[in-house]
C-alpha positions as CSV (number, residue, x, y, z in Angstrom):
1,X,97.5,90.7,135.7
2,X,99.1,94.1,135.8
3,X,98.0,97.0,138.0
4,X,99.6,101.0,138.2
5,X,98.6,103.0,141.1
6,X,99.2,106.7,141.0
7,X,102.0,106.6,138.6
8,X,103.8,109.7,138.6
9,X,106.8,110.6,136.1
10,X,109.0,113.1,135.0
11,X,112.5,114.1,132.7
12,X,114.7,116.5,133.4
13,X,114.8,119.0,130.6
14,X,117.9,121.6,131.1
15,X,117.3,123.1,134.6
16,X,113.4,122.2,134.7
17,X,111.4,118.6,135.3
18,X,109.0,118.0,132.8
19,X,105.7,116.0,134.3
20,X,104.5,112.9,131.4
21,X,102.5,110.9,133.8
22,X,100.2,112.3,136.4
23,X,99.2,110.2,138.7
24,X,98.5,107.1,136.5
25,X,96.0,104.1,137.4
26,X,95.7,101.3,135.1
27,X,94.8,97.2,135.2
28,X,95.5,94.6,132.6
29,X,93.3,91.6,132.5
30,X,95.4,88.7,131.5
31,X,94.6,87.5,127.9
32,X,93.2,91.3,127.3
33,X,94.0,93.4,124.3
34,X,94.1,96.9,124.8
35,X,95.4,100.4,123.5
36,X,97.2,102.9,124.9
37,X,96.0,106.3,123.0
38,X,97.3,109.8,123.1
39,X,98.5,112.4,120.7
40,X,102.5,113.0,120.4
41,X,103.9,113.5,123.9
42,X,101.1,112.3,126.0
43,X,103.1,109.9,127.3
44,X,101.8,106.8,125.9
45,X,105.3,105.8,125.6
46,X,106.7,106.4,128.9
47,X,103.5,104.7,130.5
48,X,104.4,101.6,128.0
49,X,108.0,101.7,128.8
50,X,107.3,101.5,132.6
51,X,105.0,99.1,132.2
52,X,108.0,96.9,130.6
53,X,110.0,97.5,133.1
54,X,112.3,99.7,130.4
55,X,112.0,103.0,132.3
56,X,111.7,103.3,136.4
57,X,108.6,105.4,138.2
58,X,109.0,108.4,140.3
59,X,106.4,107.3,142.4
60,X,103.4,104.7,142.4
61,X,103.2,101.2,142.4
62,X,103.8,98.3,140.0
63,X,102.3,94.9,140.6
64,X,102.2,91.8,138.5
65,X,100.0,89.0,139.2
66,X,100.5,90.3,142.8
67,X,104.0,90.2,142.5
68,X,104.9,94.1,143.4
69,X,107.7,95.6,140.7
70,X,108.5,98.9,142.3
71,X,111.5,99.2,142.9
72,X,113.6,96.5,141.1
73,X,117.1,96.8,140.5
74,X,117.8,96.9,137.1
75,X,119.5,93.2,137.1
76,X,116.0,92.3,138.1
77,X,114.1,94.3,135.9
78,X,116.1,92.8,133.1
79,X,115.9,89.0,134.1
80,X,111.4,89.5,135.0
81,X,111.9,91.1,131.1
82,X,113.4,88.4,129.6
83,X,111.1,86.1,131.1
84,X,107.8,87.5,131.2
85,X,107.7,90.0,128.1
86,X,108.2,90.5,125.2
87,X,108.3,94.2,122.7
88,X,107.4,95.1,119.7
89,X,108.6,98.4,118.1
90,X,107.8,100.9,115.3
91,X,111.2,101.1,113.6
92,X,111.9,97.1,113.9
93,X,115.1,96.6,115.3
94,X,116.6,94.2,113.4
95,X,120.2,94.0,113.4
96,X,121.1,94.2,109.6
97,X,123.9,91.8,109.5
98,X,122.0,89.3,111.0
99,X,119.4,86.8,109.1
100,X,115.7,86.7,110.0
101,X,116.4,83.4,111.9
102,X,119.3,84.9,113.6
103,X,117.6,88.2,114.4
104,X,114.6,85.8,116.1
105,X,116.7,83.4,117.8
106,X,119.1,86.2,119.9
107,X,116.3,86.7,122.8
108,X,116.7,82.5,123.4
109,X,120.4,83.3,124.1
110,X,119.2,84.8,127.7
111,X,116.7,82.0,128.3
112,X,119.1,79.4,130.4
113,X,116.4,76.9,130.9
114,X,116.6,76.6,126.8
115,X,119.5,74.2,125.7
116,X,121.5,76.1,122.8
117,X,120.8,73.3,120.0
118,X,116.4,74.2,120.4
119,X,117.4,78.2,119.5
120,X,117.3,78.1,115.9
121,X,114.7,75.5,115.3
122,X,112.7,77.4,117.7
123,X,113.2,80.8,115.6
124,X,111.6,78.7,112.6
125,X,109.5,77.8,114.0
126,X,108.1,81.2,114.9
127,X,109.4,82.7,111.3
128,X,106.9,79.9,110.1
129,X,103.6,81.3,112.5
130,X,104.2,84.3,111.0
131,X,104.5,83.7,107.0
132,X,108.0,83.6,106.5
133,X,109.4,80.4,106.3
134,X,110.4,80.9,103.2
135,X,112.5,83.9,103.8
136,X,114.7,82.9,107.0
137,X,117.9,83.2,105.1
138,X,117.7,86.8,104.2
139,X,118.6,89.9,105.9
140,X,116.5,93.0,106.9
141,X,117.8,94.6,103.9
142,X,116.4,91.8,101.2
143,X,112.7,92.1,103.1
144,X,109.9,94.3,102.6
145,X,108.9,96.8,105.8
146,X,106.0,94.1,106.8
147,X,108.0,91.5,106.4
148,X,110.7,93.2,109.1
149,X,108.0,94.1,111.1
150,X,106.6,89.9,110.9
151,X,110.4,89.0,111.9
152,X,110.1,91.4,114.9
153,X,107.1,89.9,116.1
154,X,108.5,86.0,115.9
155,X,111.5,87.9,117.6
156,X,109.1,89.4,120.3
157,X,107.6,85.8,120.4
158,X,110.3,83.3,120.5
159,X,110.7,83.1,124.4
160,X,107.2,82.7,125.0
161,X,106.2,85.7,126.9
162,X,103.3,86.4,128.9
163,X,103.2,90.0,127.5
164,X,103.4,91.5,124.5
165,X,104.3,95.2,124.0
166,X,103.8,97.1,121.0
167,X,104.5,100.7,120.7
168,X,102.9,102.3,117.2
169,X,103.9,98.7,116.0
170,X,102.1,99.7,112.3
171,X,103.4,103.4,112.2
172,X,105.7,102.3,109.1
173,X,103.4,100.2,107.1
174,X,100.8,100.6,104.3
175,X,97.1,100.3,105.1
176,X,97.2,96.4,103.7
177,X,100.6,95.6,105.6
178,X,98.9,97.3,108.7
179,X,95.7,95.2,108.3
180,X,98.1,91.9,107.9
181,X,100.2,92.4,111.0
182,X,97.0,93.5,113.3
183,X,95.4,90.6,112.0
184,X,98.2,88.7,112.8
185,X,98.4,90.7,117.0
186,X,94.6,89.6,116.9
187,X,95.4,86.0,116.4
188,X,97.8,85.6,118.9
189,X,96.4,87.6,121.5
190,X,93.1,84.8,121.0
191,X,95.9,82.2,121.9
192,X,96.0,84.0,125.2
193,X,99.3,86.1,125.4
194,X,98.0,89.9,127.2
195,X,98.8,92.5,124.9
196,X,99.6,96.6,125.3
197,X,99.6,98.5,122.0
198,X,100.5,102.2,121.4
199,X,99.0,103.7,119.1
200,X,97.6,107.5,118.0
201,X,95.6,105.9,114.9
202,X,91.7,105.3,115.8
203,X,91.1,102.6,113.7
204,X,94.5,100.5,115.2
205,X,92.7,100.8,118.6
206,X,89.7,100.0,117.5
């Protein structure tokens, strides 16, 4: 589904380039589940970020489902995002004045094919997969950090992407939230959505 061929990238950092990726090669089954591993600026991030089309390459290639990526404008990048992927991230998110339905109904605002009235049943819909029909009225502030992180993930969701992408999606939750929400990864990725997940913990990857 996705393939990296010698993926190179680097920052600038004051006067000097700082390498993260050297000469990266990586494929993606679709309906896989894998983990990215690496201690604190490996570049585990970066790879992921690249991978969704958040960051560019300095050199390599990007192909998906044969459809090569390199080089994408960022118009384009953001319109194969919005249609293909969706993210998951460590520190949520959420926007705080918004509900949970409204918080996982704003990606279906850039899906055009999708009339306006389906966005918010939609969003319960999702809120429901994930546990938390009963709390769509509430803001991030009224919820628990698994609970954000469960909004997130109908957020991620919602548009029905063909990729999910987590980065350290459990690095700010207990042992028995994190054992909930990777339960919950596991049971979508068995419904067939390919999933990328970041992680420096063993036992996540695992």
């Amino acid at each position: 589904m996705i393939t990296l061929k010698n993926i190179h990238k680097s920052y600038q950092m004051g006067t000097q380039p700082v390498k993260v990726l050297h000469g990266v090669d990586l494929e993606i089954e679709e309906g896989e589940m894998i983990s990215i591993m690496g201690s604190s600026g490996s570049g585990k991030t970066t790879l992921l970020n690249i991978i969704g089309l958040l960051d560019s390459l300095d050199q390599g290639e990007y192909s998906f489902q044969g459809k090569c990526l390199t080089g994408l404008n960022q118009t384009q990048a953001t319109l194969f995002r919005g249609s293909h992927m969706g993210f998951l991230f460590q520190s949520f998110h959420l926007l705080s004045y918004k509900t949970a339905l409204e918080n996982v109904a704003l990606p279906l605002r850039y899906q055009k094919h999708i009339p306006r009235e389906e966005h918010l049943p939609r969003a319960q819909e999702m809120l429901a997969r994930v546990g938390l029909s009963d709390r769509i009225g509430h803001l991030p502030t009224e919820l628990s950090g698994g609970q954000q992180q469960r909004v997130a993930l109908a957020r991620a969701l919602v548009a029905e992407p063909r990729v999910l992408l987590a980065d350290e999606p459990t690095g700010a939750l207990d042992s028995t939230t994190t054992e909930e929400v990777m339960e919950l990864l596991t049971q979508i990725n068995r419904r067939g959505i390919t999933m990328v997940i970041v992680t420096h913990e063993q036992d996540i990857a695992q």
